[in-house]
N, C-alpha and C positions, 0 to 999 in steps of 0.2 A: 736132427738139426745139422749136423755135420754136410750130410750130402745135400740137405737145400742151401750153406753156404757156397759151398761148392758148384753144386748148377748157377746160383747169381753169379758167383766168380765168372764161369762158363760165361754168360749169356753178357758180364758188364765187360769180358773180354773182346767178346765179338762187336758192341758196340761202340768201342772207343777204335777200333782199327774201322767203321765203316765211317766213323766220324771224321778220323784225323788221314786216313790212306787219301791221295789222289793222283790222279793224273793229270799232267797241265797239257794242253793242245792249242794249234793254232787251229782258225778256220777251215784252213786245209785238210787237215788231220780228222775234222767231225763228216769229211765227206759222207756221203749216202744216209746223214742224219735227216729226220724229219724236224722244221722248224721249230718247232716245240721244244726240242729235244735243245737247239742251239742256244738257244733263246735260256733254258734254267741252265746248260753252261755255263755260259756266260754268266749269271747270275751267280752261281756258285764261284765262279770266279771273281768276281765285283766283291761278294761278300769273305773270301780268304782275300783280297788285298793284290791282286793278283796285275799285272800288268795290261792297259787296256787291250791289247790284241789276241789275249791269253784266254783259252776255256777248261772251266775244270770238270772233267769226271770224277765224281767219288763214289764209293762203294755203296752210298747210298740208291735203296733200290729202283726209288724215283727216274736216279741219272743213269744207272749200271745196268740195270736192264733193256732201255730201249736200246743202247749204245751197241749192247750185244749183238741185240740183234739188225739192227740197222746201217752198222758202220762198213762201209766201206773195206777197210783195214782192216786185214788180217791181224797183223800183226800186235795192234793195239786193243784188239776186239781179246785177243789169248794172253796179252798182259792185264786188264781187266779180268777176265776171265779169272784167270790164275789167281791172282788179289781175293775174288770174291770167294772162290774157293777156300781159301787160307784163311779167311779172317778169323780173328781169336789167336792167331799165331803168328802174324806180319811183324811183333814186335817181341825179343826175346823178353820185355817182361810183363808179357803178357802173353803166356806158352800153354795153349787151352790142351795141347795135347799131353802133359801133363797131369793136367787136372781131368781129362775125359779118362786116362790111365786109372788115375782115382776113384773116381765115381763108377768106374767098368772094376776095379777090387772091389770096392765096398759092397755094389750088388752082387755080386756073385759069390760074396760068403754071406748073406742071406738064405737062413732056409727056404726053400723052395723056390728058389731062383735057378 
């Protein structure tokens, strides 16, 4: 029981940073995007409340994946990047590497682990 609060822990960790992380851009900034892609920006930004000239990327993998790979921009393609790598730990309280610490003890004093 212990270790399946723990993985939820784990997993409601990683959900709440892909929910609340973003990045805010201008049109400029989604260069080398495909329309598509500008377009749920922009949408995610309408729906955070966001200034009208403003696009959001979130960690969501809907927006964060094409962005990856589409964008233009180094720069913001390796900040995205990075975010999406970390989730579960963007927020100190919400520190998954803690709890994967955790879950990596408890199985490994398991027999036959």
């Amino acid at each position: 029981a212990k270790i399946a609060a723990l993985q939820t822990q784990f997993q409601q960790n990683v959900m709440k940073d892909e929910e609340t992380y973003e990045i805010v851009l201008t049109r400029e900034d989604m260069s080398g995007c495909p329309e598509g892609l500008i377009e749920a920006a922009k949408q995610a930004a309408i729906e955070r409340k966001k200034r009208e000239n403003e696009y959001v990327i979130t960690l969501s993998r809907s927006l964060v994946e094409p962005f990856l790979t589409f964008s233009d921009r180094r720069d913001l393609r390796q900040q995205a990047f990075d975010a999406w790598t970390r989730r579960g730990e963007l927020s100190s309280d919400r520190d998954n590497i803690k709890i994967a610490e955790e879950i990596l003890s408890f199985d490994s004093s398991k027999p036959g682990s």
